[in-house]
N, CA, C and O atoms as a Maestro MAE file, in Angstrom:
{
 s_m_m2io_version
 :::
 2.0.0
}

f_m_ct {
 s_m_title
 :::
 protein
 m_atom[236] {
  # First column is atom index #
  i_m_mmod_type
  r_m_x_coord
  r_m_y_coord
  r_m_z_coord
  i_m_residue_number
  s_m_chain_name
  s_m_pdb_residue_name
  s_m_pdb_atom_name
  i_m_atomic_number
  :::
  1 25 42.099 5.034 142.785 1 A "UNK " " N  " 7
  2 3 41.852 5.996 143.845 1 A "UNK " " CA " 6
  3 2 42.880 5.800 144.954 1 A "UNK " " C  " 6
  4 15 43.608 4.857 145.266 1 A "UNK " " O  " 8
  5 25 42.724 6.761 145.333 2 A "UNK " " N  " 7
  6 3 44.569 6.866 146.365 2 A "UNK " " CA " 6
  7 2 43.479 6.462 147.991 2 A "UNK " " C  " 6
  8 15 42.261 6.611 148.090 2 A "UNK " " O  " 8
  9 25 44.578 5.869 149.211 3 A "UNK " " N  " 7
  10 3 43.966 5.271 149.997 3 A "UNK " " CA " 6
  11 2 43.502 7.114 150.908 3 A "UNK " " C  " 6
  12 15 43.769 8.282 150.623 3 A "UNK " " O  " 8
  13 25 42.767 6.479 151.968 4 A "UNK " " N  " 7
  14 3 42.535 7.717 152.919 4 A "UNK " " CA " 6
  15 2 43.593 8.067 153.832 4 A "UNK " " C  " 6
  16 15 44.513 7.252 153.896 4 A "UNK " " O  " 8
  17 25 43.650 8.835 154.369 5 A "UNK " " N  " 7
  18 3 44.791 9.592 155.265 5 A "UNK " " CA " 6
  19 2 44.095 10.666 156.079 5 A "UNK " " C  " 6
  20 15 43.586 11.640 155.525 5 A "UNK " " O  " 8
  21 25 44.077 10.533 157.087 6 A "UNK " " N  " 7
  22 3 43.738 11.632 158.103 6 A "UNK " " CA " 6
  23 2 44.981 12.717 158.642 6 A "UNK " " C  " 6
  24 15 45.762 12.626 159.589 6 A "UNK " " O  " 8
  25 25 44.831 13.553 157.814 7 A "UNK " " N  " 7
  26 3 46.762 14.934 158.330 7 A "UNK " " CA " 6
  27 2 45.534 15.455 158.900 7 A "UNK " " C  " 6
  28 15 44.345 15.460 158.582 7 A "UNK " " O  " 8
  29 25 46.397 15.987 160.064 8 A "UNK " " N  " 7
  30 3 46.656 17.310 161.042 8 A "UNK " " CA " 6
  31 2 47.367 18.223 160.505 8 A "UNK " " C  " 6
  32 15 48.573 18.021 160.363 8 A "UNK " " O  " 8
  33 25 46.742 19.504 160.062 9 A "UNK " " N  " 7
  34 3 47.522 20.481 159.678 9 A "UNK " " CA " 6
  35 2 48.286 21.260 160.799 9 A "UNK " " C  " 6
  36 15 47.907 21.247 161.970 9 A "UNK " " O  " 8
  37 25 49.090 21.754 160.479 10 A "UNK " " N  " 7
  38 3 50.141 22.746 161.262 10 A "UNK " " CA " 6
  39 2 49.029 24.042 161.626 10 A "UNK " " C  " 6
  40 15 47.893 24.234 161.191 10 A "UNK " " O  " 8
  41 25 49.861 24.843 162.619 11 A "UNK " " N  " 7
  42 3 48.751 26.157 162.814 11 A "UNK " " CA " 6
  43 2 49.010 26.720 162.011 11 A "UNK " " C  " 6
  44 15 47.995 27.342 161.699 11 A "UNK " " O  " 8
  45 25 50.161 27.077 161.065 12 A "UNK " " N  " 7
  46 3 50.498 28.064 160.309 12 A "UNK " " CA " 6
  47 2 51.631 27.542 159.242 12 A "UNK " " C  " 6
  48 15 52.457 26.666 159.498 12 A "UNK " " O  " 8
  49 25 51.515 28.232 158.021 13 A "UNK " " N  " 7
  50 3 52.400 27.878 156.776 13 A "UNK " " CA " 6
  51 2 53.804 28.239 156.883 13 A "UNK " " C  " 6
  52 15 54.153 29.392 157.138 13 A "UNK " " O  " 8
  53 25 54.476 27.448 156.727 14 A "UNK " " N  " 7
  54 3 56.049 27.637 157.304 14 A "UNK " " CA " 6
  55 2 56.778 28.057 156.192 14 A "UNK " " C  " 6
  56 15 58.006 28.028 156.277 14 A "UNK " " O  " 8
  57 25 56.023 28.605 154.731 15 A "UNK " " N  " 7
  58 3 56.308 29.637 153.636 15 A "UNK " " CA " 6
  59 2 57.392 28.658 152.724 15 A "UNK " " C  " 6
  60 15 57.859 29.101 151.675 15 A "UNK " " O  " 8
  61 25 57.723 27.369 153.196 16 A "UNK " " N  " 7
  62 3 59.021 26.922 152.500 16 A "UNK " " CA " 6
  63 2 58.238 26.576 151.011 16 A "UNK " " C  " 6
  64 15 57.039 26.850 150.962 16 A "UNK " " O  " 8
  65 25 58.881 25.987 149.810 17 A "UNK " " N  " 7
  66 3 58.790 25.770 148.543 17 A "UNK " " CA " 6
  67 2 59.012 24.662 148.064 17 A "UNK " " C  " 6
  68 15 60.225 24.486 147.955 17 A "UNK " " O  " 8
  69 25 58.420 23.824 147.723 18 A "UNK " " N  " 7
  70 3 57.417 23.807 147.584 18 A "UNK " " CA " 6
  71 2 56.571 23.671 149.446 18 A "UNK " " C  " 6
  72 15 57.128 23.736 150.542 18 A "UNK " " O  " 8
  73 25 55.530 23.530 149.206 19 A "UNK " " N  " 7
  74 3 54.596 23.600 150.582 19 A "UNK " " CA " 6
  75 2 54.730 22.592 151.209 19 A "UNK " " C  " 6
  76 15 54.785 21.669 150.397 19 A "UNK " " O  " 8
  77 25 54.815 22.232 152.205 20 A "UNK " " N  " 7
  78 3 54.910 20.671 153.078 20 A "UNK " " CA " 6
  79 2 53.510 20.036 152.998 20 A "UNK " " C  " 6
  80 15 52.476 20.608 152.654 20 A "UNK " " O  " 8
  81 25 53.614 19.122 153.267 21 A "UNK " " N  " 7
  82 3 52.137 18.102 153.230 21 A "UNK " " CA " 6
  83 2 50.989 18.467 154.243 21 A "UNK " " C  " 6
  84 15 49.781 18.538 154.019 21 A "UNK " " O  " 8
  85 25 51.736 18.698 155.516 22 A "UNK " " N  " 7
  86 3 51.155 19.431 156.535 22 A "UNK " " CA " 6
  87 2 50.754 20.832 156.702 22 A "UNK " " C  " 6
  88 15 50.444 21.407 157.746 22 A "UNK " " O  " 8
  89 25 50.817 21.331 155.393 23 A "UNK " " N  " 7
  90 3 50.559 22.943 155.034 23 A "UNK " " CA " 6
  91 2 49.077 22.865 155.256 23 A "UNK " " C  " 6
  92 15 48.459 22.057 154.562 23 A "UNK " " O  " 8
  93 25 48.205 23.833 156.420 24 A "UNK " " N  " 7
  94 3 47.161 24.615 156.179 24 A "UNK " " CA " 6
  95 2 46.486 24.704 154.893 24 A "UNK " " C  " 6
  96 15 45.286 24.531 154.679 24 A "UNK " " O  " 8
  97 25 47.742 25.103 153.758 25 A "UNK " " N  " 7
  98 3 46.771 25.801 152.638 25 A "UNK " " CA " 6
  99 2 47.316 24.778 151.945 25 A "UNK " " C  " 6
  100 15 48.254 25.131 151.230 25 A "UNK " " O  " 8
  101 25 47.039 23.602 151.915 26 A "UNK " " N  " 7
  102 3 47.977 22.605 150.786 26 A "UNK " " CA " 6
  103 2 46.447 22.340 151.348 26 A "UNK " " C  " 6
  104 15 45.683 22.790 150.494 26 A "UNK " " O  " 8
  105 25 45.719 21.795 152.429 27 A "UNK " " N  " 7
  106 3 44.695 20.879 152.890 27 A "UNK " " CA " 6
  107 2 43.620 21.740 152.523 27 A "UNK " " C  " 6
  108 15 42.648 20.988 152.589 27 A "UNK " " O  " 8
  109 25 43.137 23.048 152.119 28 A "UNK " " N  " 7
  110 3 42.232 23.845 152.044 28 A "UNK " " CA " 6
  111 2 41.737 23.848 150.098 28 A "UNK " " C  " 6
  112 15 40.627 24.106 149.632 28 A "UNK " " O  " 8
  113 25 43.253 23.396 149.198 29 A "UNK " " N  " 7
  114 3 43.421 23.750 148.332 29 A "UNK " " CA " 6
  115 2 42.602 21.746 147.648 29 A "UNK " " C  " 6
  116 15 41.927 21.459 146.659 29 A "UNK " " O  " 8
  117 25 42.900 21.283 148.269 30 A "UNK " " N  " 7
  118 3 42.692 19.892 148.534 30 A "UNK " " CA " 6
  119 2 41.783 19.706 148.532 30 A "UNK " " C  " 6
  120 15 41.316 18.953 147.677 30 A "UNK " " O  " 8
  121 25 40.654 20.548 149.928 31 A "UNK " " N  " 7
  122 3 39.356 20.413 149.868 31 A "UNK " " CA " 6
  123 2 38.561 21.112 148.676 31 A "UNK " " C  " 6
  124 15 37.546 20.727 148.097 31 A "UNK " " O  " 8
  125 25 39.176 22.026 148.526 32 A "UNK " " N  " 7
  126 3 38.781 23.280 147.108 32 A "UNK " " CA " 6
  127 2 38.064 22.215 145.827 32 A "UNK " " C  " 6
  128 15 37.004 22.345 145.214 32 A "UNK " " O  " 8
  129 25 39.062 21.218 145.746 33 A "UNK " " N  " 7
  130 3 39.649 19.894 144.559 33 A "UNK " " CA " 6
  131 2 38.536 18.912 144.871 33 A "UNK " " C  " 6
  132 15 38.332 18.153 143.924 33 A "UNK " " O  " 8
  133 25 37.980 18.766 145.624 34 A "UNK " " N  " 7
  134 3 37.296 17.334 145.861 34 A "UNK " " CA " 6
  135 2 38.197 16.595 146.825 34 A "UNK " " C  " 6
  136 15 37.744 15.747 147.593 34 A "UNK " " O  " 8
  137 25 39.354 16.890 146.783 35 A "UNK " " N  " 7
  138 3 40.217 15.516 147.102 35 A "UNK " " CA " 6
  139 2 39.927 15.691 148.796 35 A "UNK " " C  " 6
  140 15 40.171 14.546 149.175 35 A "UNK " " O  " 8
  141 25 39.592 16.376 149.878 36 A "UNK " " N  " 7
  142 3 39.707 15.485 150.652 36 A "UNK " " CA " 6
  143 2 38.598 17.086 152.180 36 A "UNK " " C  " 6
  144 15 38.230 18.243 151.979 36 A "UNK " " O  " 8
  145 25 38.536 16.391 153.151 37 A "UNK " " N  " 7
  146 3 36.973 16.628 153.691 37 A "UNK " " CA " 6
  147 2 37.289 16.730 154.805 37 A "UNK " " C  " 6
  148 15 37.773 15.764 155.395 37 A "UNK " " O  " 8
  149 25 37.056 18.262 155.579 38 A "UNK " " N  " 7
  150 3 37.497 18.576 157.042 38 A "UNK " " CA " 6
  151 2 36.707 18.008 157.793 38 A "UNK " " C  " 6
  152 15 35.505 18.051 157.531 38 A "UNK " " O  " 8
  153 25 37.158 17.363 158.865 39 A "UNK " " N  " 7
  154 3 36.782 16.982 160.230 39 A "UNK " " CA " 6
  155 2 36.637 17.619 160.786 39 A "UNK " " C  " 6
  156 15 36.869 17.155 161.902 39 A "UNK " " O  " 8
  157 25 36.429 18.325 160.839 40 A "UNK " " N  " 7
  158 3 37.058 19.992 162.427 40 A "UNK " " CA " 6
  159 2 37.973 19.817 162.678 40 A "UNK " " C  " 6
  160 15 38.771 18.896 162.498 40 A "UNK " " O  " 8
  161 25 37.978 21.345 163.475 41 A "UNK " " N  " 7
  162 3 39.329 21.663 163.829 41 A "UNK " " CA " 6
  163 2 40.678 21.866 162.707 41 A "UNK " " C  " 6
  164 15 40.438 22.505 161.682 41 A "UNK " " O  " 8
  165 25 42.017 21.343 162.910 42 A "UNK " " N  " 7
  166 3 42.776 21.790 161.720 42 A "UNK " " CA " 6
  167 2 42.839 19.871 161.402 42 A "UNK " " C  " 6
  168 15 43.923 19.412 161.040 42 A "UNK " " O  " 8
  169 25 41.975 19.185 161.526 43 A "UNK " " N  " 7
  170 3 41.715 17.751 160.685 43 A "UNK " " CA " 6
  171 2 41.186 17.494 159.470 43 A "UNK " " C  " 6
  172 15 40.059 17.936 159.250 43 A "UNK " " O  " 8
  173 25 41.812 16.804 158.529 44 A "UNK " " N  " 7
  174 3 41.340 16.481 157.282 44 A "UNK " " CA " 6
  175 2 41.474 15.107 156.607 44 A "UNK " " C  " 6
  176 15 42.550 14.509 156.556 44 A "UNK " " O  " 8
  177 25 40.325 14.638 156.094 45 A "UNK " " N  " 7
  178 3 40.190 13.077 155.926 45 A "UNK " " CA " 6
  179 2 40.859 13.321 154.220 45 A "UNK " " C  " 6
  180 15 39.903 13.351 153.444 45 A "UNK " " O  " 8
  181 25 41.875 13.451 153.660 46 A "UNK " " N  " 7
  182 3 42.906 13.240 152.230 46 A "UNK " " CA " 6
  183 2 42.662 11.899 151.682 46 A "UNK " " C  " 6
  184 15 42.741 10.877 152.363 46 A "UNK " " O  " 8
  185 25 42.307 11.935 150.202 47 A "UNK " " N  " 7
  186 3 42.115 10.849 150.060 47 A "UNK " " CA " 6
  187 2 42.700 11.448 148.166 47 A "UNK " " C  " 6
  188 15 42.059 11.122 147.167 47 A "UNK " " O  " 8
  189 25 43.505 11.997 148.134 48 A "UNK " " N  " 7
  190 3 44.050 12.431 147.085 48 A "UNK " " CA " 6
  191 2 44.832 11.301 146.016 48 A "UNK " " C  " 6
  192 15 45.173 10.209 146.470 48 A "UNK " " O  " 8
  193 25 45.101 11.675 144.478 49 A "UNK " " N  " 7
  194 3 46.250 10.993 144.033 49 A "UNK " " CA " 6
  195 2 47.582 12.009 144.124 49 A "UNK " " C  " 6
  196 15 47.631 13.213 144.374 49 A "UNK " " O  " 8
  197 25 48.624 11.060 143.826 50 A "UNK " " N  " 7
  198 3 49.720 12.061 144.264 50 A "UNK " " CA " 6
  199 2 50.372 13.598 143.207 50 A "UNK " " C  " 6
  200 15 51.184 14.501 143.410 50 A "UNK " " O  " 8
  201 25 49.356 13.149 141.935 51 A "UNK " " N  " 7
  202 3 49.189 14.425 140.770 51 A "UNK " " CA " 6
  203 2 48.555 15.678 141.689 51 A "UNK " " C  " 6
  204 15 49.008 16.821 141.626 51 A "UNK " " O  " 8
  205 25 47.628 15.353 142.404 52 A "UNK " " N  " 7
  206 3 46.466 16.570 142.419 52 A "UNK " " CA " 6
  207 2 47.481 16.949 144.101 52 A "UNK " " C  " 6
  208 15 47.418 18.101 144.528 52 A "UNK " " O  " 8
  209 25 48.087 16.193 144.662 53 A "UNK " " N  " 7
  210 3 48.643 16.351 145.957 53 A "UNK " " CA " 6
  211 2 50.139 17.743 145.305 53 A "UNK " " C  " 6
  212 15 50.293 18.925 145.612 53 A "UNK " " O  " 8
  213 25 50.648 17.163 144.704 54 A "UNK " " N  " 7
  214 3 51.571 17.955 144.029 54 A "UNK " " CA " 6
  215 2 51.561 19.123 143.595 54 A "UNK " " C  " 6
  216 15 52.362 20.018 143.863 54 A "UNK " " O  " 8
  217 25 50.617 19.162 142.880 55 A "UNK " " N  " 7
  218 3 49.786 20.845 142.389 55 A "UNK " " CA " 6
  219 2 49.337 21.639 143.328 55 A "UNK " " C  " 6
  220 15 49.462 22.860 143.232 55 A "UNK " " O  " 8
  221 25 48.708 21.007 144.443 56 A "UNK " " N  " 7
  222 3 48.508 22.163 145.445 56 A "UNK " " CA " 6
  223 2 49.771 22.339 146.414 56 A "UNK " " C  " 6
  224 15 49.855 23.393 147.044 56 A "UNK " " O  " 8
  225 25 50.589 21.524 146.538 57 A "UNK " " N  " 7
  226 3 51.479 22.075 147.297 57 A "UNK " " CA " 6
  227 2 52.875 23.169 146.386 57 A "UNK " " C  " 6
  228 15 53.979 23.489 146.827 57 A "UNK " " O  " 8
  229 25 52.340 23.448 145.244 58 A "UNK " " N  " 7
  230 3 53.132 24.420 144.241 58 A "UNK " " CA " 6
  231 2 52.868 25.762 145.032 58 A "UNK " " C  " 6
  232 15 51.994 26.110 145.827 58 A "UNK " " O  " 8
  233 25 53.931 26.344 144.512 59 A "UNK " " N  " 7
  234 3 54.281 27.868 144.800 59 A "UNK " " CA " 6
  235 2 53.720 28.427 143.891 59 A "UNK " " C  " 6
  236 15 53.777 29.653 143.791 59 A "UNK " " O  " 8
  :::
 }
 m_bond[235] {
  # First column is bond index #
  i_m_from
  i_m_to
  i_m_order
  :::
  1 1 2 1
  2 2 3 1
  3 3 4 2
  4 3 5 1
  5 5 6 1
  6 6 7 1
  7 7 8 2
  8 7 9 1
  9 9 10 1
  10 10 11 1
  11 11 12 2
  12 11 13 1
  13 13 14 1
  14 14 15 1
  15 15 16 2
  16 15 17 1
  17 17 18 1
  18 18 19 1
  19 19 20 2
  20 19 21 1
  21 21 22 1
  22 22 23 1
  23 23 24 2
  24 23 25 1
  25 25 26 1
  26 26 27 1
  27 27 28 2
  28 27 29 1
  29 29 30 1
  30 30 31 1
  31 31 32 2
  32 31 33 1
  33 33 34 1
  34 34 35 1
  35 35 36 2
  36 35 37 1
  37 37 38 1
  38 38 39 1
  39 39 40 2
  40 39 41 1
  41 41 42 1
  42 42 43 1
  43 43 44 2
  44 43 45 1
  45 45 46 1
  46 46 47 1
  47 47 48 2
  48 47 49 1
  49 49 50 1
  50 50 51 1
  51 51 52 2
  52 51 53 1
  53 53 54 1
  54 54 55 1
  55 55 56 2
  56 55 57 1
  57 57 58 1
  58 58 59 1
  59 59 60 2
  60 59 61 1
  61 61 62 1
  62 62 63 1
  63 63 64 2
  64 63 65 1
  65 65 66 1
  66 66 67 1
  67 67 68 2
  68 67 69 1
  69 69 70 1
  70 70 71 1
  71 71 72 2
  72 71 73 1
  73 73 74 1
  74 74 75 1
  75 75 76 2
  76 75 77 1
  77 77 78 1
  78 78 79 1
  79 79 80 2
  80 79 81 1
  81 81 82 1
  82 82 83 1
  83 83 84 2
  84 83 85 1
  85 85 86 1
  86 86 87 1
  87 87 88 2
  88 87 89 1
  89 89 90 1
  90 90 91 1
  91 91 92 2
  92 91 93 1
  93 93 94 1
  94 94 95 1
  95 95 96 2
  96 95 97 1
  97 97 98 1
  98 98 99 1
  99 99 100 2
  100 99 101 1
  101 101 102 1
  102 102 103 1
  103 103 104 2
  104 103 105 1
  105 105 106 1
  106 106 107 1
  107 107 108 2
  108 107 109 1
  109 109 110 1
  110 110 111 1
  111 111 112 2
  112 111 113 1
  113 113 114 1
  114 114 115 1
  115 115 116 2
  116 115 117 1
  117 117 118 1
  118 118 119 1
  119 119 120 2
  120 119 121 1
  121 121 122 1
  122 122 123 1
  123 123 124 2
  124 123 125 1
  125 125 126 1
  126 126 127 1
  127 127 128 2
  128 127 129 1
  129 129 130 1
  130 130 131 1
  131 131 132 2
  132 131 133 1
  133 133 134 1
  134 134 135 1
  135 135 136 2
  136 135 137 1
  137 137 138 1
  138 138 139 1
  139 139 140 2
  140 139 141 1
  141 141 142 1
  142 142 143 1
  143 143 144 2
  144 143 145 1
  145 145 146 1
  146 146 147 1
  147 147 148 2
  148 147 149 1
  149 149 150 1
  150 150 151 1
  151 151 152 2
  152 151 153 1
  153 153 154 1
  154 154 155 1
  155 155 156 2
  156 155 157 1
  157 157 158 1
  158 158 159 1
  159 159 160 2
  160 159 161 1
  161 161 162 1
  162 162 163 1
  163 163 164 2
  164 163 165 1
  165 165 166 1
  166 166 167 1
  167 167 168 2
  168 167 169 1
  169 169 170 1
  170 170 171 1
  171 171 172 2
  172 171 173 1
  173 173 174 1
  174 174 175 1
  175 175 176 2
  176 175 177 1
  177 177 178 1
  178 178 179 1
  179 179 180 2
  180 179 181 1
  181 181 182 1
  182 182 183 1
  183 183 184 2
  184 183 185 1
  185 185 186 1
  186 186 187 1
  187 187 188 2
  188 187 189 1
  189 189 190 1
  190 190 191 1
  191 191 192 2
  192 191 193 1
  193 193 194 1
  194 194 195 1
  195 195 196 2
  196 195 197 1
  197 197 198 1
  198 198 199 1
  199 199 200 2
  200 199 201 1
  201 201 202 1
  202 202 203 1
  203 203 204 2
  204 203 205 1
  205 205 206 1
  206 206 207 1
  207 207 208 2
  208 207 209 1
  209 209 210 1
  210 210 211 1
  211 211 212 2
  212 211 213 1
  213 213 214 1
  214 214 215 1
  215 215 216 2
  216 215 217 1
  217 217 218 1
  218 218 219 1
  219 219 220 2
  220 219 221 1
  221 221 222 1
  222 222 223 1
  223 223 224 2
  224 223 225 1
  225 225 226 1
  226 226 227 1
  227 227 228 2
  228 227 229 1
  229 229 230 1
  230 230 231 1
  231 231 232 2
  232 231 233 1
  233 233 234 1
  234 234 235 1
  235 235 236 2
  :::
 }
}
């Protein structure tokens, strides 16, 4: 199991390719997965491996 990580997402997706780590919809796609559990606000407790981290940040 991959360790925890608390990201702050960005306000908005900066459209680049693949998605940055700090992507909005990389952290939504994440929570979608199991892999990781909003705090409020644009906070998220990630506790991903770096397979399932990869796939959501795909185009």
């Amino acid at each position: 199991m991959a360790a925890v990580r608390t990201v702050r997402t960005k306000k908005r997706c900066c459209k680049s390719g693949p998605r940055c780590k700090r992507c909005p919809v990389v952290a939504k796609r994440l929570v979608k997965q199991g892999h990781a559990v909003p705090l409020g606000g644009r906070t998220f407790e990630v506790r991903a491996p770096k397979r399932a981290v990869k796939l959501a940040r795909k185009r």
